[in-house]
N, CA, C and O of each residue as an XYZ file, in Angstrom:
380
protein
N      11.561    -13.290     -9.149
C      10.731    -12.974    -10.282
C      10.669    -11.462    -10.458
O      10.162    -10.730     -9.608
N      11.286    -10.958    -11.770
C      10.895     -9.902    -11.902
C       9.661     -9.092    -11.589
O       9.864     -8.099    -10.890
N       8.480     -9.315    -11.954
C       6.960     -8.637    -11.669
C       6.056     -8.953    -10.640
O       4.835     -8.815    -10.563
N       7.352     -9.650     -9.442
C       6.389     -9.385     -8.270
C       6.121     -8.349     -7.607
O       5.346     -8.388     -6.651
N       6.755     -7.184     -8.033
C       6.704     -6.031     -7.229
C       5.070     -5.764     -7.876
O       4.439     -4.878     -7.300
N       4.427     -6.421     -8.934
C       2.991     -5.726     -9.292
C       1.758     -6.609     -8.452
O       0.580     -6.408     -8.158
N       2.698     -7.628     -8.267
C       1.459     -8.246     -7.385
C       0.497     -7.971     -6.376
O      -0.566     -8.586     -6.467
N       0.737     -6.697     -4.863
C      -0.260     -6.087     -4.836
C      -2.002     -5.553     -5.468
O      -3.210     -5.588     -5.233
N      -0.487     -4.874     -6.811
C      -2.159     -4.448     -7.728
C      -2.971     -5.601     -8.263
O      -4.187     -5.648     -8.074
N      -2.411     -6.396     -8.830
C      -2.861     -7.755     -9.566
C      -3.774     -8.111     -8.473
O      -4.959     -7.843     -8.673
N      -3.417     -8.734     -7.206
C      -4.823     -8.701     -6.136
C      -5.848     -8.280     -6.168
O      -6.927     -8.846     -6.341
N      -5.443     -6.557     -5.894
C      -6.610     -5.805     -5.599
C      -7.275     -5.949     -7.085
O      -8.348     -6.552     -7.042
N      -7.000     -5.660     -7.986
C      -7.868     -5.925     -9.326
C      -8.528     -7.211     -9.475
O      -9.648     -7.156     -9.983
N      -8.059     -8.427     -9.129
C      -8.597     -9.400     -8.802
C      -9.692     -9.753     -7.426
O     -10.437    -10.732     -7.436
N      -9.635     -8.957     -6.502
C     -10.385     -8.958     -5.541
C     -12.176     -7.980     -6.195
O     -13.359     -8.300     -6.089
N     -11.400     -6.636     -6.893
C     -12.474     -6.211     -7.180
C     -13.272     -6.605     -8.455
O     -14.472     -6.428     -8.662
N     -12.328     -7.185     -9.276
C     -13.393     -8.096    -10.154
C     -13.968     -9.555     -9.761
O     -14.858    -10.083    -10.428
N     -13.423    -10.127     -8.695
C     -14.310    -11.305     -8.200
C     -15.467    -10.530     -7.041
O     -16.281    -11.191     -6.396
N     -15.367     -9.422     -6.974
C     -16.460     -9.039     -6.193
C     -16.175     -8.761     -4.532
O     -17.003     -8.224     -3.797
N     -14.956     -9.194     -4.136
C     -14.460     -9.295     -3.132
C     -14.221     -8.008     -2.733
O     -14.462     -7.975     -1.527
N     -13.915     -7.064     -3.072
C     -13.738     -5.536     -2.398
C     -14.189     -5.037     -1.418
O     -13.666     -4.045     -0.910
N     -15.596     -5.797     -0.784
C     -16.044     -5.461      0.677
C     -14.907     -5.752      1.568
O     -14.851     -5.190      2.662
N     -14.032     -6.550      1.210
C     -13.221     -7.162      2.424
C     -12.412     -6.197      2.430
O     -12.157     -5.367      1.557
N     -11.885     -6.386      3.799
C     -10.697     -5.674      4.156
C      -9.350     -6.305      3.417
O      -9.439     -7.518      3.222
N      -7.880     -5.564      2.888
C      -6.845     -6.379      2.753
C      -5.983     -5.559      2.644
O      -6.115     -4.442      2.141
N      -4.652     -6.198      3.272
C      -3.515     -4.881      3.924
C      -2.572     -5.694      2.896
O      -2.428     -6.911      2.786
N      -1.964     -4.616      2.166
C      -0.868     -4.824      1.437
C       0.824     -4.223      2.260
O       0.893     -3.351      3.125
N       1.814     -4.869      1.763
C       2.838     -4.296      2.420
C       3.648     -3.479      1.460
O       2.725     -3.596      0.654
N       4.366     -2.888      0.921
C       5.550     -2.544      0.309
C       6.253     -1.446      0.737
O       6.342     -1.180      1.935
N       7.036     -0.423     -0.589
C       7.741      0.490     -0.273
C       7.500      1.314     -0.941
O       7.647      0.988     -2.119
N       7.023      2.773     -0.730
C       6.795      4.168     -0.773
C       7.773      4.678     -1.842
O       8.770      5.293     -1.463
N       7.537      4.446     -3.284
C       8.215      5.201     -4.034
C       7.758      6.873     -4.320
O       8.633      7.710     -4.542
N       6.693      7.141     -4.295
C       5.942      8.316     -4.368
C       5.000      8.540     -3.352
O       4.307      7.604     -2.954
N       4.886      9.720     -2.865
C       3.920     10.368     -2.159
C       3.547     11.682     -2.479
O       4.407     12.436     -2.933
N       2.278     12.113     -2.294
C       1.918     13.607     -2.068
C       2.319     14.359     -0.711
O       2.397     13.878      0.420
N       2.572     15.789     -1.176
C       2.870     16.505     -0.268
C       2.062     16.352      1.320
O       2.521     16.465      2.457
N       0.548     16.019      0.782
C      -0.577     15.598      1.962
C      -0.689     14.399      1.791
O      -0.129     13.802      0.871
N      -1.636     13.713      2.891
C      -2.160     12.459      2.976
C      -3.067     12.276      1.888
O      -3.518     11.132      1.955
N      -3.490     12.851      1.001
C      -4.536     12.700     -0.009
C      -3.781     13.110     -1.473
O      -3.240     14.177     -1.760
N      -3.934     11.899     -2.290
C      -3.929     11.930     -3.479
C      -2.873     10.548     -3.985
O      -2.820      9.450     -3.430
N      -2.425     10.808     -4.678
C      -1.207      9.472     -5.185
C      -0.052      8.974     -4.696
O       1.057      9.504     -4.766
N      -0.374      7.817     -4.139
C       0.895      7.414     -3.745
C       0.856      6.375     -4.748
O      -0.058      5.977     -5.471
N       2.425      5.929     -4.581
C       3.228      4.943     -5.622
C       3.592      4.010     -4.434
O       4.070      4.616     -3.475
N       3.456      2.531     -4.276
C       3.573      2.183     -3.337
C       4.012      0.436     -4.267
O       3.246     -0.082     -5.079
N       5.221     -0.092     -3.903
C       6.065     -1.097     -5.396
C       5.471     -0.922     -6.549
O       5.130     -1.937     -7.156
N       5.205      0.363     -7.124
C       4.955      0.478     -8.208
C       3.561      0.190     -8.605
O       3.299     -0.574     -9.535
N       2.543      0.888     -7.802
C       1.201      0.546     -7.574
C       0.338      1.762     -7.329
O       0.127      2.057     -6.152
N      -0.181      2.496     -8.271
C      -0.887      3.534     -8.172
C      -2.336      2.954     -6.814
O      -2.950      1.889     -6.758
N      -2.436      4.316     -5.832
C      -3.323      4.153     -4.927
C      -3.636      5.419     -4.755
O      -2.880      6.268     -4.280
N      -5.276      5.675     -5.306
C      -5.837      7.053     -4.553
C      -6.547      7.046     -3.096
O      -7.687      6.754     -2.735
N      -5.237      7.550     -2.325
C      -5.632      7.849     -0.774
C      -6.411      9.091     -0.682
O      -6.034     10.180     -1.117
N      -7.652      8.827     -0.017
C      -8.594      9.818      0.274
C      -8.246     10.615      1.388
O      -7.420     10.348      2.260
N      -9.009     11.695      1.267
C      -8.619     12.660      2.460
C      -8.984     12.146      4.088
O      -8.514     12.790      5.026
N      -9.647     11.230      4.276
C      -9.809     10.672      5.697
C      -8.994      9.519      5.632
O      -9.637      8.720      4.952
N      -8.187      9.129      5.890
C      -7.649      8.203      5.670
C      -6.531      8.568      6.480
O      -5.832      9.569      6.318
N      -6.348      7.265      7.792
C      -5.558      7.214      8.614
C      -4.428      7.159      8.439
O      -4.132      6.349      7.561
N      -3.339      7.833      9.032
C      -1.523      7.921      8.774
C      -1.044      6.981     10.206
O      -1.870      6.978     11.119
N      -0.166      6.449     10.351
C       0.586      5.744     11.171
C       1.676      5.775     10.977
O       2.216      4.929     10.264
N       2.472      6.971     11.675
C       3.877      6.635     11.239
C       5.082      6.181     12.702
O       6.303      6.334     12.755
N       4.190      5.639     13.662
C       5.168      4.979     14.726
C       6.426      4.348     14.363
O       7.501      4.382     14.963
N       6.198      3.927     13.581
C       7.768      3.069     13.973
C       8.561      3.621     12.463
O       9.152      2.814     11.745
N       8.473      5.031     12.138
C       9.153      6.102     11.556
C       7.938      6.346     10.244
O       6.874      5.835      9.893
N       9.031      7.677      9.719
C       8.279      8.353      8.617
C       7.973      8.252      7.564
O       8.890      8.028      6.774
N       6.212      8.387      6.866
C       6.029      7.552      5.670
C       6.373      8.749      4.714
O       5.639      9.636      4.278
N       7.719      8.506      4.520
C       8.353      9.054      3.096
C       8.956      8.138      2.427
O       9.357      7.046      2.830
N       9.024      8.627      1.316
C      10.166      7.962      0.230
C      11.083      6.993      0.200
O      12.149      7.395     -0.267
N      11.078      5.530      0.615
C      11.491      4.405      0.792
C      10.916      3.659      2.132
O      11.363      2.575      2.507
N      10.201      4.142      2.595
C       9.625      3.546      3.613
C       8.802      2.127      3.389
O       8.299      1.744      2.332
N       8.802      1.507      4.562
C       8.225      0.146      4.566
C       6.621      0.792      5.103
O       6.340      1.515      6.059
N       5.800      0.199      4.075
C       4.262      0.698      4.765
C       3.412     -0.387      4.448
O       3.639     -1.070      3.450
N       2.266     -0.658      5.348
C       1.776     -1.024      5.314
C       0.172     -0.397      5.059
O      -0.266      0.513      5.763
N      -0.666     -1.063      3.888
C      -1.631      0.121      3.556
C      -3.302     -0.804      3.526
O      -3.369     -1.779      2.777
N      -3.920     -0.610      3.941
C      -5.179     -1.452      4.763
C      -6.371     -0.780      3.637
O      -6.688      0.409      3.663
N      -6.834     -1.594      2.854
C      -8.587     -1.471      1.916
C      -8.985     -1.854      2.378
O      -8.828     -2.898      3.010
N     -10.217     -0.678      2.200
C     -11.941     -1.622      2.834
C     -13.074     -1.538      1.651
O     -13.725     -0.494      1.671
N     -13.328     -2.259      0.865
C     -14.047     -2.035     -0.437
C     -13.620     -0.934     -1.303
O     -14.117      0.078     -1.796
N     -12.228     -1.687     -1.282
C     -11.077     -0.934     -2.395
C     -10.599      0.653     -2.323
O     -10.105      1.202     -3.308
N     -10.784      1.303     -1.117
C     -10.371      2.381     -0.691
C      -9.389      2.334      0.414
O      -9.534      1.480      1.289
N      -8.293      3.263      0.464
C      -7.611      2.953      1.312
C      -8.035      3.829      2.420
O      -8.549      4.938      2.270
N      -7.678      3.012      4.001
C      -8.454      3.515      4.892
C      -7.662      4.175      5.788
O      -7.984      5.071      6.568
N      -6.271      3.499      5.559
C      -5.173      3.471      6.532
C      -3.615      3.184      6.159
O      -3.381      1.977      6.204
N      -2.373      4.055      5.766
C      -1.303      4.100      5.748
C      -0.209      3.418      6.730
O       0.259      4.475      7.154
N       0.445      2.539      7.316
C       1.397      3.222      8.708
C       2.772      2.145      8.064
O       3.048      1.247      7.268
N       3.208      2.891      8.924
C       5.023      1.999      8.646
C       5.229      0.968      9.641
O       5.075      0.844     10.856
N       5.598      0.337      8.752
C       6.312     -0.993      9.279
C       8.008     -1.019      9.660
O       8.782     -0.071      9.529
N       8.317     -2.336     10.148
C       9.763     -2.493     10.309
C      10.352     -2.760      8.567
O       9.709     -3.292      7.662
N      11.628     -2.249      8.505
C      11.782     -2.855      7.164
C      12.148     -3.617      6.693
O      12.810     -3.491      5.663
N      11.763     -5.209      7.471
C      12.028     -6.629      7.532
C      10.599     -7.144      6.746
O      10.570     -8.105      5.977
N       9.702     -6.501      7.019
C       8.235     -6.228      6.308
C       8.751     -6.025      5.328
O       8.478     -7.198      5.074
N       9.381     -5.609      4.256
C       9.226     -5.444      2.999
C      10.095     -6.115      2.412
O       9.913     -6.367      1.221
N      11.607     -6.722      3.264
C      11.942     -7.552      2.351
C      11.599     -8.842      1.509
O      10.732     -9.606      1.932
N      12.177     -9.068      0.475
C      11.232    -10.358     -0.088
C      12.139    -11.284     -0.683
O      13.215    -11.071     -1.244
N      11.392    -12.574     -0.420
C      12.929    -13.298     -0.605
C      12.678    -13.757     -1.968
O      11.669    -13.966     -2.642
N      14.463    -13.878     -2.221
C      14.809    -14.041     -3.352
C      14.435    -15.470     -3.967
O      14.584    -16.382     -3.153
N      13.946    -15.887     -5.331
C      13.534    -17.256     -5.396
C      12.948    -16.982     -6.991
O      12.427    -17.901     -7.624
């Protein structure tokens, strides 16, 4: 399907209009954009996210740049936490 790469956002917009945004929820994709710092816009499958300046980086299992597999953790719709994944995590199967 073409517009699953928006599904992330479609969630989170759906989480915060059913009211659900207290919860925690970790999205997976791939790092099309980043800021020079940990704070400000990332593009993440095509999914605007304003990462705040406290907000945890994880880059063990390599570096969150520009095609990277990441995994990105909300807690009442703020992101709390960045880190990379394997990039078996982001593939998605075809269907």
């Amino acid at each position: 399907m073409k517009h699953m790469k928006y599904m992330p956002g479609i969630l989170l917009t759906a989480l915060l209009l059913a009211g659900c945004a207290d919860d925690e929820v970790e999205i997976t994709g791939i790092v099309e954009l980043r800021p020079v710092t940990a704070q400000g816009t990332w593009i993440i499958d095509g999914v605007k996210y304003r990462v705040p300046k406290k907000v945890e980086l994880d880059d063990e299992k390599g570096p969150l740049g520009i095609g990277a597999c990441v995994e990105i953790e909300l807690d009442g719709g703020v992101v709390t936490e960045i880190e990379t994944k394997d990039p078996d995590a982001c593939r998605k199967e075809a269907g």
